[in-house]
MMTF fields as JSON, N, C-alpha, C and O atoms, coordinates in Angstrom:
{
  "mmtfVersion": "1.0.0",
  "mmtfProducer": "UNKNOWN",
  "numBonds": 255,
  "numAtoms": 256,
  "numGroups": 64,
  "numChains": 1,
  "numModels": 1,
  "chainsPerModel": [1],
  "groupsPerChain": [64],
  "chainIdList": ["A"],
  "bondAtomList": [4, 2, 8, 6, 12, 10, 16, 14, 20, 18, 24, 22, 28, 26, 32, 30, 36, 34, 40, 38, 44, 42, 48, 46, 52, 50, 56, 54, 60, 58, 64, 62, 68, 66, 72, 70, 76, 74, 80, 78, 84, 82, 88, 86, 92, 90, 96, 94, 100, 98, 104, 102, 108, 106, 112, 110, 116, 114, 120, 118, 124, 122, 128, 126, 132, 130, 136, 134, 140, 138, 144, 142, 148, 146, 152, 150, 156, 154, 160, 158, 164, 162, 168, 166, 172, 170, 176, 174, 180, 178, 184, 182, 188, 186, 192, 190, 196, 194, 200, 198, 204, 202, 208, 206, 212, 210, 216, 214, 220, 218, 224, 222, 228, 226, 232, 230, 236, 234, 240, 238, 244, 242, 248, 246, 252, 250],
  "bondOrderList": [1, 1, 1, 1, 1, 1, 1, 1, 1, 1, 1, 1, 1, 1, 1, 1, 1, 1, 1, 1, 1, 1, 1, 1, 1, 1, 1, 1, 1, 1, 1, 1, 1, 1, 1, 1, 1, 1, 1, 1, 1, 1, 1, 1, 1, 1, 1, 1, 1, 1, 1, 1, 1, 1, 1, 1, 1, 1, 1, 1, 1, 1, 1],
  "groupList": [{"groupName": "UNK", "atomNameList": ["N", "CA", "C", "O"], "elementList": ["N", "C", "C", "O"], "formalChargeList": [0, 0, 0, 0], "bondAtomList": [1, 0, 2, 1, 3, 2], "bondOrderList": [1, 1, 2], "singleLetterCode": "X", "chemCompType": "L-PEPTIDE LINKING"}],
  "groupTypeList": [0, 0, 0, 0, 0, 0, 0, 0, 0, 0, 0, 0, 0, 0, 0, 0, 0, 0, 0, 0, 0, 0, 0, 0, 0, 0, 0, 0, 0, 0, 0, 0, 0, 0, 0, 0, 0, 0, 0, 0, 0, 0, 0, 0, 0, 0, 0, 0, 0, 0, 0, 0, 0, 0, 0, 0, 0, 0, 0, 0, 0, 0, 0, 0],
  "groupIdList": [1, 2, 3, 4, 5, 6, 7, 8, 9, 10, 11, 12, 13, 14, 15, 16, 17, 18, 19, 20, 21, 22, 23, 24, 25, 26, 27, 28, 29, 30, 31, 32, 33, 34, 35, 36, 37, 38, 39, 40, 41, 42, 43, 44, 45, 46, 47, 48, 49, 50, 51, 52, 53, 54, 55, 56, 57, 58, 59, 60, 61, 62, 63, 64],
  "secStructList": [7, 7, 7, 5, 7, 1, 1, 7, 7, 1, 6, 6, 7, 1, 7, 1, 5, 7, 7, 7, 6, 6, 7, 2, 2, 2, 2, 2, 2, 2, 2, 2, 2, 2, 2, 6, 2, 2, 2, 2, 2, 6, 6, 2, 2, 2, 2, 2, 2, 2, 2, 2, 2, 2, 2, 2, 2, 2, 2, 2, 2, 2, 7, 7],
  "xCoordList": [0.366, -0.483, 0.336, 0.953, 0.236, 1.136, 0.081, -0.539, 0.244, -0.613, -0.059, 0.975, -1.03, -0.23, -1.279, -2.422, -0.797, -1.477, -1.52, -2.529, -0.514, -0.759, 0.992, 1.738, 1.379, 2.814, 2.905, 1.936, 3.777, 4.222, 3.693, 4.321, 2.312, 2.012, 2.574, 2.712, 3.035, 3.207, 2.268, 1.822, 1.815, 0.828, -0.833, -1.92, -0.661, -2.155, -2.383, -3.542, -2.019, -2.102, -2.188, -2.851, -0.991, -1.381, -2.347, -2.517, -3.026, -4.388, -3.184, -2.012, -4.234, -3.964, -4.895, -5.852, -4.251, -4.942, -4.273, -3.22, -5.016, -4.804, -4.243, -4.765, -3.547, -3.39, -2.487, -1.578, -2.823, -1.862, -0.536, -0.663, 0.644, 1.641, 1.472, 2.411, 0.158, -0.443, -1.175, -1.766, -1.461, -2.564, -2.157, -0.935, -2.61, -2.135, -1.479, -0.573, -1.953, -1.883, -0.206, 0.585, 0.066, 1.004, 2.356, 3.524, 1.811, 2.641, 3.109, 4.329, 2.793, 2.908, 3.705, 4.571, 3.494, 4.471, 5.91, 6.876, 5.995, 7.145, 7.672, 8.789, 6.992, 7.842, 8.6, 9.654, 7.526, 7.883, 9.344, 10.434, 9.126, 10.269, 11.506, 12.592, 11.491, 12.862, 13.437, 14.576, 12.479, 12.671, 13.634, 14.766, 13.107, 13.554, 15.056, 15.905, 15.045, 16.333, 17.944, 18.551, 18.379, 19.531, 19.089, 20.06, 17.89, 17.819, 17.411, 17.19, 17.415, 17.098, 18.542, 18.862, 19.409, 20.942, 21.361, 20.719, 21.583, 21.985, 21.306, 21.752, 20.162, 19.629, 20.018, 20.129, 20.2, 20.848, 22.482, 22.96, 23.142, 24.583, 24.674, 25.39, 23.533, 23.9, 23.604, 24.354, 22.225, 22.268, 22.861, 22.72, 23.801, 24.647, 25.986, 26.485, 26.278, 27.149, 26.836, 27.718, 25.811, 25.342, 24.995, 25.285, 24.587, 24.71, 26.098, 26.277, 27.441, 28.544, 28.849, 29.238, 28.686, 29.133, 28.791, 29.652, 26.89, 26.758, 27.069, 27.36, 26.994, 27.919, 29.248, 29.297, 30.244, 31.474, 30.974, 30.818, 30.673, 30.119, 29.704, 30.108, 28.751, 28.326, 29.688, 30.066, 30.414, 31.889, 32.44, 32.743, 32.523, 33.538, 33.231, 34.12, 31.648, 31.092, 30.806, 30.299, 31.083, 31.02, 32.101, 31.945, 33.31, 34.538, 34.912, 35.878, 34.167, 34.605, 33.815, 33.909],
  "yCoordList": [-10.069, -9.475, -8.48, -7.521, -8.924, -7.374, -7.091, -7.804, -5.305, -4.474, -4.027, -3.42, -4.495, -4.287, -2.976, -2.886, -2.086, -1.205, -1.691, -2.126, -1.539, -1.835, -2.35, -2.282, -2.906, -2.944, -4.091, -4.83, -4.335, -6.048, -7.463, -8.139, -7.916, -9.098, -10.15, -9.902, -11.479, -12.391, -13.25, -14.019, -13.282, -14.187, -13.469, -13.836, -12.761, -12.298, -13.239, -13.575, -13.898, -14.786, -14.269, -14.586, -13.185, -12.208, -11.441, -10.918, -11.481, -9.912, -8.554, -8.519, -7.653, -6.542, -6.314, -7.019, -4.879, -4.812, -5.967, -6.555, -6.162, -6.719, -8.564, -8.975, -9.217, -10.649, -11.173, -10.51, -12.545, -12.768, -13.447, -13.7, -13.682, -13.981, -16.119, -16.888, -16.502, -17.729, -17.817, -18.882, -17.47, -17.307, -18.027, -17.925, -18.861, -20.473, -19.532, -20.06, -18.496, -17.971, -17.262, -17.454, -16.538, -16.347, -17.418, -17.216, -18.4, -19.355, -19.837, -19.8, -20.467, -21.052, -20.156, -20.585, -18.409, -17.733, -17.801, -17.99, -17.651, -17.73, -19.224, -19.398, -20.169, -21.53, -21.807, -22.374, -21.12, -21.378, -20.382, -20.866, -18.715, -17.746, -18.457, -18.062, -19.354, -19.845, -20.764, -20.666, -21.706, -23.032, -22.672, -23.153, -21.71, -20.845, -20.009, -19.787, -19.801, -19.22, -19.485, -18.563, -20.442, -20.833, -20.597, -20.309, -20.674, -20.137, -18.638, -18.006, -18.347, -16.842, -16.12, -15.245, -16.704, -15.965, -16.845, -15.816, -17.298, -17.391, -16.447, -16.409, -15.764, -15.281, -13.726, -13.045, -13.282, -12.299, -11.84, -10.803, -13.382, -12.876, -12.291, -11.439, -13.2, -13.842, -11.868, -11.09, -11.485, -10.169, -9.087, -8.055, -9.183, -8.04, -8.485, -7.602, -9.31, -9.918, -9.276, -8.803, -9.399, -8.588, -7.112, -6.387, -6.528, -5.064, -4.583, -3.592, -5.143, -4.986, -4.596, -3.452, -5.929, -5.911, -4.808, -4.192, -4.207, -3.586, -2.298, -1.681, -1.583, -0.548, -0.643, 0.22, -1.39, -1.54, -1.316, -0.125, -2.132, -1.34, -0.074, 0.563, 0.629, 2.207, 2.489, 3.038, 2.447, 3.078, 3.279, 4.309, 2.273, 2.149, 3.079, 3.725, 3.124, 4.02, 5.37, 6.172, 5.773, 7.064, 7.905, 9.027, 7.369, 7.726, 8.086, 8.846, 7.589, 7.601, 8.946, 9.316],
  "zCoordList": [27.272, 26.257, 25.451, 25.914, 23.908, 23.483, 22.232, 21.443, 22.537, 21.614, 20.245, 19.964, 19.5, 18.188, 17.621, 18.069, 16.694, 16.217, 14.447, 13.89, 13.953, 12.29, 12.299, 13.276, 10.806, 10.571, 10.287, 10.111, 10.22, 9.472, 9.959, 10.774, 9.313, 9.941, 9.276, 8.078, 9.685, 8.612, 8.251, 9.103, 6.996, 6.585, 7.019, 6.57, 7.66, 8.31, 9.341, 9.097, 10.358, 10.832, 12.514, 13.501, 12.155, 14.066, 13.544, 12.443, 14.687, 14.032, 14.665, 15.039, 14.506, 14.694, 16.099, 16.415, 17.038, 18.011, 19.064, 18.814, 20.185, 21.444, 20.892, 19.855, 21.398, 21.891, 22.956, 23.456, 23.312, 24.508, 23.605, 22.407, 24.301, 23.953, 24.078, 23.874, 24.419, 24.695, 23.503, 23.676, 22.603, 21.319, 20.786, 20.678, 20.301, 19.227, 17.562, 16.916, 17.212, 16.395, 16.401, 15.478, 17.475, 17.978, 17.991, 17.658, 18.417, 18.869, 17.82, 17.985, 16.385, 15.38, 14.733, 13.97, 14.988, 14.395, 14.944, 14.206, 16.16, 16.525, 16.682, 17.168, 16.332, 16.08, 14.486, 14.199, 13.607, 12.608, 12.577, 12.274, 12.994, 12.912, 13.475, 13.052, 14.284, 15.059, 13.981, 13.525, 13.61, 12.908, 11.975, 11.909, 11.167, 9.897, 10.06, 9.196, 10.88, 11.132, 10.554, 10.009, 10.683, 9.518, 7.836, 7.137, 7.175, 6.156, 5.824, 4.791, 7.285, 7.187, 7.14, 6.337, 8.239, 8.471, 6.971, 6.766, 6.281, 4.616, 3.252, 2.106, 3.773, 3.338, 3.369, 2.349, 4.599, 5.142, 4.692, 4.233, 5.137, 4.501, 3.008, 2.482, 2.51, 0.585, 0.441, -0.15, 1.23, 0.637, 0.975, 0.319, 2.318, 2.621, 1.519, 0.821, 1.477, 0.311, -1.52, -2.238, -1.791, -3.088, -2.671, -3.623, -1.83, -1.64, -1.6, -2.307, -0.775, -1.41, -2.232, -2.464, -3.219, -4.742, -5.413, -6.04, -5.367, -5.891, -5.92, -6.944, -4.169, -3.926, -4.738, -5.615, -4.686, -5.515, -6.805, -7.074, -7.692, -9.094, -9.19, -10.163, -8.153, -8.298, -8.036, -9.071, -7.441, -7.068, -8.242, -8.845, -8.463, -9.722, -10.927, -11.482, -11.384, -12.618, -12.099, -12.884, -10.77, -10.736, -11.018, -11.5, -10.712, -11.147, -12.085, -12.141, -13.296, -14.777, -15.28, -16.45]
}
């Protein structure tokens, strides 16, 4: 059973408050979260990859 209080649901699909880790609702989330995963870690790189960049540009125009 895990207790949720408020915070990031996906889709609205976990409630909030009490469920079991057996909840069909539950379950579909964490199948889909696994499934997803290689377009999530591309997703991840692509944006630690453009936060880079952009740090480097602030670098660069503060200097001047």
């Amino acid at each position: 059973e895990i207790h949720r209080i408020s915070g990031f649901r996906p889709w609205h699909i976990i409630p909030v408050g009490r469920f079991t880790v057996t909840d069909s609702a539950y379950l579909r989330y964490v199948r889909l979260w696994t499934r997803i995963w290689p377009a999530r870690r591309l997703y991840y790189l692509f944006r630690g990859k453009v936060n880079g960049l952009r740090a480097g540009v602030r670098s660069i125009f503060k200097k001047r």
